[in-house]
N, C-alpha and C positions, 0 to 999 in steps of 0.2 A: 584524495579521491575526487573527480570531479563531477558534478551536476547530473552527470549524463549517466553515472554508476548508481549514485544515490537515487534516482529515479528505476533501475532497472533493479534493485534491493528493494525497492517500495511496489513495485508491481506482484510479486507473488505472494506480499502480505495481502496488497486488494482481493488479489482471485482467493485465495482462501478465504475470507471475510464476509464475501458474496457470495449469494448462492444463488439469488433472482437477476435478472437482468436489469441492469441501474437505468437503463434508459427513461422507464417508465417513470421513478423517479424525481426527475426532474422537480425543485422548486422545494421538493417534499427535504428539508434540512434536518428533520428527526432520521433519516437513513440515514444523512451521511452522519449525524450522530453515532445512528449505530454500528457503523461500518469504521472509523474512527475507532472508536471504544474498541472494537473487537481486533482491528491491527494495531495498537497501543498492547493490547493486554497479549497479542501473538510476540510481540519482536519482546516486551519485559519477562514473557514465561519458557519463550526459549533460549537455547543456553548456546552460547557461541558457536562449538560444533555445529550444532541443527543448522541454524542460520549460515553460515558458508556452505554447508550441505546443499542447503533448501537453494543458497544462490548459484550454486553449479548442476542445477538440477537444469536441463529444458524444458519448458510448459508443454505440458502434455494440448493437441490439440484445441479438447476444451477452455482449459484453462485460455488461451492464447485468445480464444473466441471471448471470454470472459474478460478478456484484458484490454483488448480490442474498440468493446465496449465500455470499460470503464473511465479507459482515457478519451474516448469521442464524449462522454458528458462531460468529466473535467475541462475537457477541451471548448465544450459548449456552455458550460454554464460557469463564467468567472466570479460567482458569487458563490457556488457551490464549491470549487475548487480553492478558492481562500479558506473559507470556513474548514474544509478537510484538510489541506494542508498546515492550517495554524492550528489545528489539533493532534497532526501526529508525527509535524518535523519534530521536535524538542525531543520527544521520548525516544523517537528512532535513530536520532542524531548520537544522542547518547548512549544508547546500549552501541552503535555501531564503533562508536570512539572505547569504549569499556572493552571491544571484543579486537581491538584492532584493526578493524577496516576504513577507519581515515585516520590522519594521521594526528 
């Protein structure tokens, strides 16, 4: 699977995880903590099915709006997006490699 999937597999853990708008954010590293933690503890407490489910679902409106936003701060703040992504590649790499979705 390449780069471009696993990134589209990680978007709908964000929008669930978030419920405020990340922009404000900014700088604030105890969010992406918590937001982190809560998509770590979504992708290990769902169970394969859910997850291919969840990834053939299309983002309802909001959520897209939610999404939208989340990747304009990643996008914007390369310190904030290290810190996030070095906390929740490894867990999600791995349930995705357990469920079958890379190879």
């Amino acid at each position: 699977m390449n780069k471009r999937y696993y990134v589209l597999a990680l978007i709908p853990a964000l929008i669930l995880a978030v419920g405020l708008p990340f922009a404000n954010a900014q700088g604030d590293h105890r969010m992406i903590d918590k937001v982190a933690d809560k998509v770590i503890a979504h992708y290990q407490g769902a169970s394969c099915e859910q997850l291919m489910a969840k990834k053939m679902q299309p983002p309802s409106p909001e959520e897209a709006q939610k999404k939208e936003k989340l990747v304009n701060l990643l996008h914007k703040d390369p310190a904030a997006r290290t810190e996030f992504l070095n906390r929740v590649a490894g867990p999600i790499a791995n349930k995705m490699f357990e469920c079958g979705m890379i190879p």
